[in-house]
C-alpha positions in Angstrom: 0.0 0.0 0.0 1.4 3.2 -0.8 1.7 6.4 1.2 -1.4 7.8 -0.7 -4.1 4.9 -0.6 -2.3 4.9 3.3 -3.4 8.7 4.1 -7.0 8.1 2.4 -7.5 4.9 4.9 -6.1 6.8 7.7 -8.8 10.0 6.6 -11.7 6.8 5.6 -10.9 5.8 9.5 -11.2 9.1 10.6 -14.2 10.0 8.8 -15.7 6.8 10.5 -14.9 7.8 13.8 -16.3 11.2 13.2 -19.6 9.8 11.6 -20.1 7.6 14.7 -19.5 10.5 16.9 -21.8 12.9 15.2 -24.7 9.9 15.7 -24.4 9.9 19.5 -23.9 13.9 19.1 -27.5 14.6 17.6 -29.3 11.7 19.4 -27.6 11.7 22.9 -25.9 15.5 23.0 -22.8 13.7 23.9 -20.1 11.5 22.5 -18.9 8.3 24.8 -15.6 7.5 26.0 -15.6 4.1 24.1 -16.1 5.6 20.8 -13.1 8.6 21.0 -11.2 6.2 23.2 -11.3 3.1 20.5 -10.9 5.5 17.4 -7.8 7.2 19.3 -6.3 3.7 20.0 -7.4 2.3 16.4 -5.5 5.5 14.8 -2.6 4.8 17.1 -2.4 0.9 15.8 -2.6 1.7 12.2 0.0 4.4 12.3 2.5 1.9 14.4 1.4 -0.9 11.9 2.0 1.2 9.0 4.9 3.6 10.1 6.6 1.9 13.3 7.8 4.0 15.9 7.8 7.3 13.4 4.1 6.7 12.4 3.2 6.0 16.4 4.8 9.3 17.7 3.5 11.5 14.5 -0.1 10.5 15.1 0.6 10.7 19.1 1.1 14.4 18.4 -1.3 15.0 15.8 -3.7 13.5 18.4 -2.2 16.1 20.8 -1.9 19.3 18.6 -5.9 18.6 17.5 -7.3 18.0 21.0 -4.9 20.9 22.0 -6.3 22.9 19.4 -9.9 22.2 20.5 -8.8 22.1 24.7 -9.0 25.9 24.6 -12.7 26.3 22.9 -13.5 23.7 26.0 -11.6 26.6 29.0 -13.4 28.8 27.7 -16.6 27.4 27.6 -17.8 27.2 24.2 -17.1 23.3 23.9 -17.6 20.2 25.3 -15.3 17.6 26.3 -16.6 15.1 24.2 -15.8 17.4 21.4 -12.3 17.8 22.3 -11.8 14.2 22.9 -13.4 13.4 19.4 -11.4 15.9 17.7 -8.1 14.1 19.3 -9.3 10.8 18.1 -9.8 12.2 14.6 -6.1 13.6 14.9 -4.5 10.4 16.1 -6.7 8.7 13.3 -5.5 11.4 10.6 -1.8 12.1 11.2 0.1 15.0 10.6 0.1 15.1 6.9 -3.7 15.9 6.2 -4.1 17.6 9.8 -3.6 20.7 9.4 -6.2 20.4 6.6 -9.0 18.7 8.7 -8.6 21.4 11.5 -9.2 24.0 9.0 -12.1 22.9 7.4 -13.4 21.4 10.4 -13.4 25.2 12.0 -14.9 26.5 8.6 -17.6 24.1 9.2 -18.6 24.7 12.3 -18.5 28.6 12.1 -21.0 27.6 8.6 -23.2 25.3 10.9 -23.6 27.6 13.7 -25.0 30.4 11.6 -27.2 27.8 9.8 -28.3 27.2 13.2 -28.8 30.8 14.4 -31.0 31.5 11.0 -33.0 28.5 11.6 -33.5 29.5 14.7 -33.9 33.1 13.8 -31.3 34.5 16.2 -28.8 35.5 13.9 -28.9 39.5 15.4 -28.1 37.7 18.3 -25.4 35.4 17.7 -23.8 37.7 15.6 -24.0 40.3 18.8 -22.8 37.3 21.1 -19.7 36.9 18.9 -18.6 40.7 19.5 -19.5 40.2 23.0 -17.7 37.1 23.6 -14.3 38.5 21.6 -14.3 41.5 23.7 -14.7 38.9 27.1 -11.9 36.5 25.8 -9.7 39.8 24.6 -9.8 41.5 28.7 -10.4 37.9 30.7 -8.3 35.3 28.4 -9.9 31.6 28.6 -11.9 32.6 31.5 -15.3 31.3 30.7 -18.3 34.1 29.7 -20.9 34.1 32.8 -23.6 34.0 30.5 -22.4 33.1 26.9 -21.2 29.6 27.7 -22.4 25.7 27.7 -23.8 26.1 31.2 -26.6 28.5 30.0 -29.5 26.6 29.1 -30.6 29.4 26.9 -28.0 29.1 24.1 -27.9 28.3 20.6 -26.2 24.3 21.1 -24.5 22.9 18.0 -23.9 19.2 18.1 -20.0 19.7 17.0 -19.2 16.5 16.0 -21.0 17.0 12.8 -18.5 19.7 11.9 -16.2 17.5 12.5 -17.4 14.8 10.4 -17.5 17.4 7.4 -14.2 18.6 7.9 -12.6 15.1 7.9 -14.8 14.1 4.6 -13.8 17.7 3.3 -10.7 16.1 3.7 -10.9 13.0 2.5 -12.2 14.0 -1.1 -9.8 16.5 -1.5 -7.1 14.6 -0.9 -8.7 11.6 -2.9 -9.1 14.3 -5.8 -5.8 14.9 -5.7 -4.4 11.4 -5.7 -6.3 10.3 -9.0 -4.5 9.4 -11.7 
């Protein structure tokens, strides 16, 4: 198997994990332990199988650097763990070659879902006012959470993230299959 058809499994796998993950997000409004737990370790196994030691420590850290990534949405409380833990599987699953590609498009996704979710909602004036609210917050207090612009308010606008997160990775994955025809 060649280092292409390799990446497009490791990005199939991840797109798997994410798909499962978004499931649980829109039925159950959380994502369990046994499935970011068993994608992380799958991801880890493949990348050991397929690259030894190199491929174990490369999707080790691109586990780390995407959880890491989505660690500081959950301090300041605009994510939940589940999310962050999902988002590591997906890394450890994707590697460092195509990560910095699921990241991106995984944000652009989610910023596209949330105001899809504020106009169906029709509370677009006031996400878009929330935003400028929660910069200024972040830009004087740092990670410190909102007091009223967070997950623990009942009153806000939820987005089930792992669906974002399943686009991004099968953003992703076509792209890069795109890209590897002949």
């Amino acid at each position: 198997m060649d280092i292409p058809d390799r990446q497009l499994m490791f990005l199939g796998g991840s797109l798997l994990c994410a798909g499962i993950g978004s499931v649980t997000d829109v039925r159950e409004r959380r994502i369990p332990n046994y499935v970011t737990g068993t994608a992380g370790v799958a991801g880890l196994m493949l990348h050991a199988i397929f690259g030894g030691w190199r491929g174990l420590g490369d999707s080790a850290l691109a586990g780390v650097i995407a959880g890491g990534i989505f660690l500081i949405f959950f301090l300041a409380g605009g994510m939940g763990a589940g999310d962050v833990k999902l988002m590591a599987a997906v890394g450890c699953f994707t590697g460092l070659p195509a990560l910095a590609l699921v990241v991106i498009s995984t944000a652009i996704a989610g910023g596209v879902f949330a105001l899809a979710v504020s106009i169906y909602h029709g509370r677009l004036h006031e996400t878009l006012r929330n935003v400028v609210n929660l910069l200024q917050h972040h830009g004087l207090q740092g990670l410190k959470a909102h007091p009223d612009l967070n997950l623990s308010n009942a009153r806000t606008l939820r987005l089930p993230f792992a669906l974002p997160i399943a686009a991004g990775c099968l953003y992703t994955l076509c792209t890069l299959a795109w890209e590897a025809r002949p």
